[in-house]
C-alpha positions in Angstrom: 118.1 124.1 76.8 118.5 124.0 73.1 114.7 124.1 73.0 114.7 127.3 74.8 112.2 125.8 77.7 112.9 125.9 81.0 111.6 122.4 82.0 111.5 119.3 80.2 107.4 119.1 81.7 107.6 122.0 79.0 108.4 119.9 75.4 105.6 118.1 74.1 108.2 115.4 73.0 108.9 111.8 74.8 112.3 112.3 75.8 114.5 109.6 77.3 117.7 111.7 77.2 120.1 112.5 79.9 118.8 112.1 83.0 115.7 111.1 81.7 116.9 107.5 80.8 116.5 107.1 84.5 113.4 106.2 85.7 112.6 108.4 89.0 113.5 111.5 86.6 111.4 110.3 83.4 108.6 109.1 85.9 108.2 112.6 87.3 108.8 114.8 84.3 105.4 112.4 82.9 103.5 113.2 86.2 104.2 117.5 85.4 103.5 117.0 82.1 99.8 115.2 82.7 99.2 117.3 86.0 101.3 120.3 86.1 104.3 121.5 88.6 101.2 122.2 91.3 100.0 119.0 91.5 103.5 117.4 91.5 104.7 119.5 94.6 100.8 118.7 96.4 101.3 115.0 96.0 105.3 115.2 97.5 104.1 117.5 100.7 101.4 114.8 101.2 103.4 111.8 101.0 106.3 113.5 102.9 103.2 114.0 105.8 103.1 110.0 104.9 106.4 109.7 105.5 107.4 109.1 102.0 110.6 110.6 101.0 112.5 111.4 98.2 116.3 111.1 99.3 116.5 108.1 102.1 120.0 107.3 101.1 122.6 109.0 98.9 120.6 109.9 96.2 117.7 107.0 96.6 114.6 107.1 98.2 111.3 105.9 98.5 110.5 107.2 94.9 113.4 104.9 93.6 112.8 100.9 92.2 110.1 101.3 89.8 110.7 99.4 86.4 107.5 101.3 85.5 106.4 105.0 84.8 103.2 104.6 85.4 103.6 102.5 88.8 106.2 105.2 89.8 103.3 108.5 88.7 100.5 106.3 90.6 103.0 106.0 93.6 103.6 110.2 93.4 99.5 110.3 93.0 98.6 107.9 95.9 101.2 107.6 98.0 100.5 104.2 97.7 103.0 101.4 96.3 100.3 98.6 95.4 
């Protein structure tokens, strides 16, 4: 906000702040940034036809438990955990 940006896909810097020192957020603010917003919301209606979802429980869901950015962006890409 300070920025004057709407998104955080929208800085060129690598933040971790806020919300983004958690990985699901960080993983797919990376993903818009490298693919764009279009590709992002392609992969999700794909792998919710998969039956991948974002919120199972609470606030966790299938996109949750990566240790890993990339891991997590080749899961939103795929739709495969490998």
């Amino acid at each position: 906000m300070e920025k004057g940006i709407s998104h955080c896909c929208a800085c060129g810097e690598d933040c971790k702040k806020g919300i983004l020192s958690k990985m699901k957020p960080y993983g797919f603010t990376l993903f818009a940034k490298r693919y764009g917003m279009d590709r992002l919301l392609d992969c999700l209606e794909e792998n919710e036809k998969r039956g991948i979802v974002y919120h199972r429980r609470d606030l966790d869901g299938d996109y949750d438990g990566f240790d890993d950015p990339e891991k997590l962006i080749e899961f939103i890409r795929t739709g495969n955990r490998g």
